[in-house]
N, C-alpha and C positions, 0 to 999 in steps of 0.2 A: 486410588483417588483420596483416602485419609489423610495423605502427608500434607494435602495444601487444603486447607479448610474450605476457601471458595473457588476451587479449581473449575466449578463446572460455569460460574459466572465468569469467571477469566476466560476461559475458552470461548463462550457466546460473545463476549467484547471485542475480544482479539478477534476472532472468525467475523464477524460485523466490522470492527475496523479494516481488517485486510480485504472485503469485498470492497470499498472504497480505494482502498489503495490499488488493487488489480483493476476497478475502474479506470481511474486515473491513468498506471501505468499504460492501459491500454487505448488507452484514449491519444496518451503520447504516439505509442506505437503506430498508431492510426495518422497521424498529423506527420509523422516523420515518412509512412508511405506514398503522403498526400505532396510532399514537399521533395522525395525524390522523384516522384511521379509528374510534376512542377504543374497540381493541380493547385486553385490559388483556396484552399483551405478558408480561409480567415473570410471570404466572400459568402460560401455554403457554408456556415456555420452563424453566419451575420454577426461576428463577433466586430467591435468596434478597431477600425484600422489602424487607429493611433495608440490605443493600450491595448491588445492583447498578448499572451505569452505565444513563442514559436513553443516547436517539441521539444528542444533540450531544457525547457522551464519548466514545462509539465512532466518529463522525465526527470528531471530533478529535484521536485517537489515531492514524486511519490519514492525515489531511494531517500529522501530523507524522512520521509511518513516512516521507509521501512526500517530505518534505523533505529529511530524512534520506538517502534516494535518490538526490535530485537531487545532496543535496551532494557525495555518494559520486562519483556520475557527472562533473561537473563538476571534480572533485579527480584523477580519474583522464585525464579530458580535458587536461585543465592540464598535469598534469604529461608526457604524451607528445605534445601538439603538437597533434594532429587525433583526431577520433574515426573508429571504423572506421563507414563506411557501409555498409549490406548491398547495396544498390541503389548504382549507378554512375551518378552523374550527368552 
């Protein structure tokens, strides 16, 4: 963990942002079972009839959160050389 000065704050960020994001994703998940299921979702949840997202909006809001991530992750990679491994290989 020396190679990246604030690896261990990076890690709580990422790990904090990616529970949000597995929310999310799984939140889609849930809406897409609801909607093959042709239970009417959008009623049990009270969400407003006229603006709410279906599950491909909420599934594709959280692959672009993940993108987002990766790119984060990769940027931060780049720039210090090697990433920290938790596990020693």
């Amino acid at each position: 963990m020396d190679s990246i000065p604030q690896a261990s704050y990076l890690l709580q960020v990422w790990g904090g942002f990616s529970l949000v994001v597995l929310f999310l994703m799984l939140f889609g998940i849930n809406c897409w079972v609801y909607v093959k299921t042709k239970i009417h979702y959008t009623f049990i949840f009270e969400f407003d009839t006229k603006h709410h997202l279906d599950h491909r909006q909420y599934m594709e809001v959280s692959s672009r959160l993940i993108d987002m991530t990766e790119i984060s992750v990769a940027c931060v990679v780049g720039t210090f050389g090697k990433f920290i491994f938790l596990v020693d290989f």
